[in-house]
N, C-alpha and C positions, 0 to 999 in steps of 0.2 A: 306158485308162491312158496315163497320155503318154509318150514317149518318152525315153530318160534322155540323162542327157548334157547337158539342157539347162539354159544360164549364170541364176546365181542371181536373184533377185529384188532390183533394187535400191531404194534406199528413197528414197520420192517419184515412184516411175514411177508411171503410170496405174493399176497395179494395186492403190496402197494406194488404203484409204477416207481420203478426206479430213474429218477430221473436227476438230472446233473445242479446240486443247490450251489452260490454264491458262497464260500466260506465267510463267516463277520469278521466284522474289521478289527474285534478283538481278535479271534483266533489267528489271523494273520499277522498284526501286531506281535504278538506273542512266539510266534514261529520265526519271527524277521528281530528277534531281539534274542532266541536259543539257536539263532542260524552262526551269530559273529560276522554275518553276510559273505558265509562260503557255502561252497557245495557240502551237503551231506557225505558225500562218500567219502572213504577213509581217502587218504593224499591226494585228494584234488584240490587242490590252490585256485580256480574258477571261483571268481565274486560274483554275488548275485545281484547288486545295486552298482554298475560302473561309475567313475568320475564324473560322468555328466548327470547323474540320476538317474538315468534311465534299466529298467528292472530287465535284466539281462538271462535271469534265472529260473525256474518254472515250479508252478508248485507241480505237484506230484503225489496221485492219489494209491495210497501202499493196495487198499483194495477198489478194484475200480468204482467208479461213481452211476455209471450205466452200463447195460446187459452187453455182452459181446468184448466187455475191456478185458484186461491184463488182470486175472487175481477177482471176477467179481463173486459177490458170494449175496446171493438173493436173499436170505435169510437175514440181511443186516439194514437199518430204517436210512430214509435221505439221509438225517440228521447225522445218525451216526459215521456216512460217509464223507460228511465236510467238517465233521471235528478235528480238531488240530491231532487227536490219536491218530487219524487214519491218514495224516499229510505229512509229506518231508520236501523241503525244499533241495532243488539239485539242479547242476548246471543244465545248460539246453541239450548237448551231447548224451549225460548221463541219463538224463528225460528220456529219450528217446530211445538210450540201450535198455534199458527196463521195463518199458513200455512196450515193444516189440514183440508181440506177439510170439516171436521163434525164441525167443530170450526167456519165457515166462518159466519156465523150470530152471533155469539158473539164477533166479530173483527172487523165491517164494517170501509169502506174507511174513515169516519167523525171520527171515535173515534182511530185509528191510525193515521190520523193525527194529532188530537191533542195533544197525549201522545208526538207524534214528536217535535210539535212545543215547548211544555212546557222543555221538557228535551234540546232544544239547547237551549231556551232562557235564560235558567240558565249560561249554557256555551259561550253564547252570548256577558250576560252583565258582567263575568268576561274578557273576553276580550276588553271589553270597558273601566272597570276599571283600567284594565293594560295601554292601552294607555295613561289615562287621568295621570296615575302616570307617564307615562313615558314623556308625555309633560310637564308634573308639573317642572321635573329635567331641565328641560332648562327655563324654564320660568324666562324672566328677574323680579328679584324683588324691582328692581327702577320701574317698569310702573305699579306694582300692588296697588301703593297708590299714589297718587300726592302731592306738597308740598302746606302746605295748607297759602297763600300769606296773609302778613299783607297789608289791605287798610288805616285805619286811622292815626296809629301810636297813638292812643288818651291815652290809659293804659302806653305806654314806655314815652311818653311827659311829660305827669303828673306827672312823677319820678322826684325828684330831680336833677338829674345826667341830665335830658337832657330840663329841663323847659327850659333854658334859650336861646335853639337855636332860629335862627330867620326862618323865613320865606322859605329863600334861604338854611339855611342850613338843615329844614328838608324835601324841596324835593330834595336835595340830598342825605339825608339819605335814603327814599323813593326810588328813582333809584336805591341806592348802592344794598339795603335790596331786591329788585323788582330781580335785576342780581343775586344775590347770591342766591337767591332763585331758580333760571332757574340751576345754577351753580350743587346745591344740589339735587335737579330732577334726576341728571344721577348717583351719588353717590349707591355705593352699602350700603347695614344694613351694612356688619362687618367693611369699611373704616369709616361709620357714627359713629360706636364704636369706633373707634379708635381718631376721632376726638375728640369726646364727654371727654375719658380718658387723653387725653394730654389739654384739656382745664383744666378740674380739677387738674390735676396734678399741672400747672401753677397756677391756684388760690391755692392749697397750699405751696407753692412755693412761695407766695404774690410776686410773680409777679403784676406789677403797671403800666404796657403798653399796652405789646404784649402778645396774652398767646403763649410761644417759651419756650421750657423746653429742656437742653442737652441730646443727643442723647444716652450717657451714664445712666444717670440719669433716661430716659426712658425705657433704655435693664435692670438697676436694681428695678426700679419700677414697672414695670408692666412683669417684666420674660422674656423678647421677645428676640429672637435670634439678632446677628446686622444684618443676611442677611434677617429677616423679618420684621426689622424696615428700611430696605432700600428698601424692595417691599410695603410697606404703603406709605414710604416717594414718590415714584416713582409714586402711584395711586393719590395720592393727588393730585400730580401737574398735572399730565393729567387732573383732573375734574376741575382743578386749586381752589383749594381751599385750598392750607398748600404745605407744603414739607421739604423738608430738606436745610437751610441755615448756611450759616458762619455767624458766631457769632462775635468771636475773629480770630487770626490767628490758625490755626490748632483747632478750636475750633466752633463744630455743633449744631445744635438748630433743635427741630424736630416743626414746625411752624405751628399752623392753624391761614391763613389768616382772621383779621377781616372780618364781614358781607359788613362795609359801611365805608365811611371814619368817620363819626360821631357816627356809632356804633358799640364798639370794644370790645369783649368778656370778656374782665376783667369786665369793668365795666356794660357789660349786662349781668356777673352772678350776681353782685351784685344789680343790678334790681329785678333780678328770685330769690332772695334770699327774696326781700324785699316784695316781692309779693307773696310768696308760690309757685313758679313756677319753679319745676321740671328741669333743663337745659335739659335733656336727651328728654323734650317733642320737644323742640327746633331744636335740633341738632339733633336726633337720629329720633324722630316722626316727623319732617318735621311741626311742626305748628305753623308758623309764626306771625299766625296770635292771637296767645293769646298777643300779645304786642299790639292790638290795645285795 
């Protein structure tokens, strides 16, 4: 009997039987999706799943799985032998030149595994790719740029059109501009098109208020169905920025709400006109701040 005391048996030492385990069906899974379903080796064009389905390719154990293979090394546990670390898949040919006994020193453990690691990391970073695309498609694109806030108001003052406020009214232009600015944050690009187009329309329209163009007017101007100028008119008002109002009786206005109460789109295109300033950088690019 032996004597006690003595430290447990750990697993993979010489003392297990080495003997040939099942790889799971994740680890296989997982090797047949960083395979691309080719050979590991570098310019082997062999697929390892043919046109009919049927599995044409071999796994392949870098160190062997039982005593007398290609590469075994006693000192490592079953487990560790059927982990996807210690497997590469490769065509049947390639199988059997590295497995070859008389081959085994033109094969070793270090340059098999790097043919392994190089051929998934290709297949790797296309799955990387794919997610990054696949998260692109949801990506909000109101939070990929911010609205860029006017502080001084000193370039819109200087204008004509608004020298003559006093004090009180342009920090309340200030607040209105500061709110609508929070407002247009949430705004999707194609409703910021659409805002953009119905101001314009209004200025040529010489409209001399509000810019508010008939709803008609708009399904003939710009091509739009009436049940897609009723889901525009519907977005607006959620971000609250425009929408659809009565006009007359029986008679629609498709509305973008001035910025402030002191600054109102007619006469802030005629600003951006006077200035070389682009209205679409405003409205549609979020940059509020070219008017200081």
């Amino acid at each position: 009997m032996a004597k006690g005391g003595g430290a447990k048996q750990k697993a993979g030492s010489a003392k297990e039987e080495a003997k040939r385990l099942q790889p799971s069906r994740e680890v296989l899974r997982n090797l047949y999706l960083l395979s691309g379903n080719n050979c590991a080796m570098p310019g082997c064009e062999h697929v390892l799943i043919n046109n009919a389905g049927t599995m044409v390719g071999k796994i392949c154990h870098i160190e062997a799985a039982e005593r007398g293979g290609p590469r075994f090394r006693k000192d490592m546990s079953n487990e560790e032998r059927r982990a996807a670390a210690n497997l590469i898949l490769l065509c049947s040919p390639h199988h059997d030149v590295i497995d070859d006994m008389k081959n085994v020193a033109d094969w070793p453990v270090k340059r098999l595994k790097e043919i392994k690691r190089q051929h998934e990391d290709t297949f790797r970073e296309v799955g990387e790719t794919l997610a990054k695309a696949f998260r692109a498609q949801f990506q909000d694109s109101t939070a990929t740029t911010a609205v860029q806030k006017a502080k001084s108001l000193a370039r819109l003052l200087a204008h004509s059109t608004y020298s003559d406020l006093t004090t009180k009214q342009v920090k309340a232009a200030q607040k209105g501009l500061d709110a609508f600015a929070d407002r247009l944050q949430n705004v999707p690009q194609h409703e910021r098109e659409f805002m953009l187009a119905i101001v314009q329309r209004a200025i040529r329209l010489r409209k001399k208020s509000t810019a508010a163009v008939n709803v008609y007017d708009v399904q003939s101007a710009l091509g739009l169905a009436h049940e897609t100028i009723k889901k525009y008119g519907e977005a607006l008002e959620r971000y609250e920025v425009g929408g659809i109002v009565e006009a007359d009786e029986n008679q629609y206005e498709m509305q973008i709400y001035d910025p402030s109460d002191y600054v109102g789109w007619i006469d802030l295109a005629g600003f951006c006109a006077d200035e070389g300033i682009d209205l679409r950088q405003i409205i549609v690019e979020r940059r509020l701040n070219l008017l200081d």
